[in-house]
C-alpha positions in Angstrom: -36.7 -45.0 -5.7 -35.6 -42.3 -7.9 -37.2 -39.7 -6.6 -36.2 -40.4 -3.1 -32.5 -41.3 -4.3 -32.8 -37.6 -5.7 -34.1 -36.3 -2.2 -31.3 -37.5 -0.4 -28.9 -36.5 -2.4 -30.4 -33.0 -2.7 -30.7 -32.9 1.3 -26.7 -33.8 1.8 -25.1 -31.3 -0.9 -27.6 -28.6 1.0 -26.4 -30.0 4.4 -22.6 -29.8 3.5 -23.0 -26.4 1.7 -24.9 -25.5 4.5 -21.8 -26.4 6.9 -19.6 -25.3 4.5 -20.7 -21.6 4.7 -21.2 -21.8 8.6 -17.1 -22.2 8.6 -16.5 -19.5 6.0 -18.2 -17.1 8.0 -16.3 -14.7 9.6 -17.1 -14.9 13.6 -18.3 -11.9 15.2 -15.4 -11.7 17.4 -12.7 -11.7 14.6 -11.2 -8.3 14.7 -10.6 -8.3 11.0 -14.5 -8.0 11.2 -14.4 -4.8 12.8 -14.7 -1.3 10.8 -11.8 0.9 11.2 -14.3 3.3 12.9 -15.5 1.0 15.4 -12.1 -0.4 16.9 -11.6 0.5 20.5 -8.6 1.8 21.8 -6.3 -1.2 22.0 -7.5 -2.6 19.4 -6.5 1.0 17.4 -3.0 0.5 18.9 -2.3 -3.1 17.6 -3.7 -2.1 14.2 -1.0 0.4 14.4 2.0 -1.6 15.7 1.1 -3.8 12.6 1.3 -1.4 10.1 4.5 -0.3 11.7 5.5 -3.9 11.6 4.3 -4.1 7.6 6.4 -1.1 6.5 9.7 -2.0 8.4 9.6 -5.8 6.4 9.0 -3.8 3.2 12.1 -1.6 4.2 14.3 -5.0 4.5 12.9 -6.2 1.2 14.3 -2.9 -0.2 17.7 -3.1 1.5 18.1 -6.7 0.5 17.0 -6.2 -3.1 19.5 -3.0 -2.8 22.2 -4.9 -1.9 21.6 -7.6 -4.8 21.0 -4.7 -7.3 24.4 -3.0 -6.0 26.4 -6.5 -6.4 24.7 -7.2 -9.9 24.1 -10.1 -11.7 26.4 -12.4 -14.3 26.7 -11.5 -17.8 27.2 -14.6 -19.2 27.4 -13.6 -22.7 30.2 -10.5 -22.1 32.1 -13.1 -19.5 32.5 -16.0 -22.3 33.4 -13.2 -25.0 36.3 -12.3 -22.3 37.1 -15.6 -21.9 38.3 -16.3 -25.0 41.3 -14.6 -24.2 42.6 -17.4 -21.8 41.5 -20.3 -24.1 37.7 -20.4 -22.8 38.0 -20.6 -19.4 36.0 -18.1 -17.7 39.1 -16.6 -15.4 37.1 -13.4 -14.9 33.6 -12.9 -13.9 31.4 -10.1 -15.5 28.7 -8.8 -13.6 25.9 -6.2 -15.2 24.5 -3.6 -12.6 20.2 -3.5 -12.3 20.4 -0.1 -11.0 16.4 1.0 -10.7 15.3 4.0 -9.7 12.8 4.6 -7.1 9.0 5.7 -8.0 7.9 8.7 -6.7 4.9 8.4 -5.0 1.5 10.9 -4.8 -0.6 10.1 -2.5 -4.1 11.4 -2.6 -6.4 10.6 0.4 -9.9 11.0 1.4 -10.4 12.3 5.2 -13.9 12.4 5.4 -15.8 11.2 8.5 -16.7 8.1 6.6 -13.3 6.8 5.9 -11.0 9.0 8.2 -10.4 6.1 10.5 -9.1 3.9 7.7 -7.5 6.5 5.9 -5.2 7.4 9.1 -4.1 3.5 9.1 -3.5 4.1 5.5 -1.4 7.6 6.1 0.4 6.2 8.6 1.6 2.8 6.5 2.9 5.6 4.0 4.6 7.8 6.3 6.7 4.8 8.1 7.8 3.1 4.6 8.5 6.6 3.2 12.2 6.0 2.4 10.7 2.9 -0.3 10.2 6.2 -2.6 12.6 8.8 -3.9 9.8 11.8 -3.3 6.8 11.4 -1.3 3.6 13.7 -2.2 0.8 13.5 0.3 -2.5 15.3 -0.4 -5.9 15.3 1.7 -9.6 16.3 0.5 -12.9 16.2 1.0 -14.5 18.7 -1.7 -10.8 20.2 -2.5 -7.0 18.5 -2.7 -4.7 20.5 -0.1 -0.9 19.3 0.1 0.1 18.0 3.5 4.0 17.2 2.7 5.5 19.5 4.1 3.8 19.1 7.8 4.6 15.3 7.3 8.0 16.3 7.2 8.3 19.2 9.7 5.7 17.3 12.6 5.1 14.2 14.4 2.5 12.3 12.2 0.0 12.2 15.8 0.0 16.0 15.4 -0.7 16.1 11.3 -3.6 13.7 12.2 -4.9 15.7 14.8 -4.9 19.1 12.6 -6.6 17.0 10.0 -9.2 15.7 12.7 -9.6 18.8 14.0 -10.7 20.6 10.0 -7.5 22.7 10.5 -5.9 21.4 7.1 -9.2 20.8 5.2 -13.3 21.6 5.8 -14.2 18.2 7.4 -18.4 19.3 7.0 -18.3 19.3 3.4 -19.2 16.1 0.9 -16.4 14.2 -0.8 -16.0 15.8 -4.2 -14.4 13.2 -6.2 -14.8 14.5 -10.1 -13.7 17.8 -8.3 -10.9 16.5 -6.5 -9.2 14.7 -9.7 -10.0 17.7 -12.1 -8.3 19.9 -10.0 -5.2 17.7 -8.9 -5.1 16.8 -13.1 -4.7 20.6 -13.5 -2.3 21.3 -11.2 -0.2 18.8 -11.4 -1.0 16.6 -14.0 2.1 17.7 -16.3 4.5 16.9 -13.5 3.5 13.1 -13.5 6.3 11.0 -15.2 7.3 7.1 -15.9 8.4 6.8 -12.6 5.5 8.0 -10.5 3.0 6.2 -8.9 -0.6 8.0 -7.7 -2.7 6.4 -5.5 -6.2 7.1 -4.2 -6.8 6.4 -0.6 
């Protein structure tokens, strides 16, 4: 009885794992499935209208948190120290600003053939929510890091991807270099990284 006590339970936990892990699954028609490279054209176009849509709720966040930082917040011991004056009562309000300076970001992304579908999603995100920085540093590579700033600035970002797609910013036949890539960015610009900047790797 034991033994076939033990069966059955064995055979449900496998049956609701089993079921279990048919639901997690993702379904082959779930776009989130897809690889960057493989998306047809409209489904390239949503992907972009929702990283357009990411960056501008970002932006509010910013302005809102702005605003906040620009009205400040109470200063509850400096208001009850003024407050003395008038017997305690807190007549006067004292705020304290939170003024935070922006990061500066460096951007340094990989345009190989591997990853140059998901690294254009990723270059776009950055070039919409831009203003979220005080500076914005973009570099590209494959074997070797060349700056790409100042054609984000001067051009429409379709025509910077289509000189990168094209091998007109950087050699598009050669192998990611990595160790390369980081040893020469480290030596070029590695003493111009401060406290407030932020580098991230695409």
């Amino acid at each position: 009885e034991l033994r076939t006590t033990r069966g059955e339970v064995r055979a449900f936990i496998e049956a609701t794992i089993s079921s279990k892990l048919r639901e997690a699954a993702p379904r082959p028609e779930d776009p989130r499935t897809v690889p960057f490279g493989e998306l047809s054209g409209d489904e390239r176009l949503e992907v972009e209208r929702a990283v357009r849509l990411l960056a501008d709720k970002l932006r509010g966040g910013a302005r809102v948190r702005l605003r906040r930082r620009r009205r400040g917040v109470l200063a509850g011991r400096q208001t009850m120290r003024h407050a003395l004056r008038t017997f305690g009562v807190p007549l006067v309000l004292l705020k304290k600003s939170r003024a935070r300076e922006r990061p500066r970001l460096w951007l340094l992304c990989d345009v190989s053939d591997s990853v140059r579908a998901a690294a254009t999603f990723l270059l776009a995100f950055v070039a919409a929510a831009a203003d979220l920085f005080a500076e914005v540093r973009a570099f590209v590579f494959v074997a070797d890091a060349v700056e790409i700033t100042h054609q984000l600035q001067r051009m429409s970002f379709a025509g910077v991807v289509s000189q990168i797609a094209a091998g007109a910013v950087v050699p598009l036949h050669e192998t990611s270099h990595y160790g390369r890539v980081f040893a020469g960015f480290e030596a070029r610009h590695g003493r111009s990284l401060g406290r407030r900047d932020v580098l991230v790797v695409l």
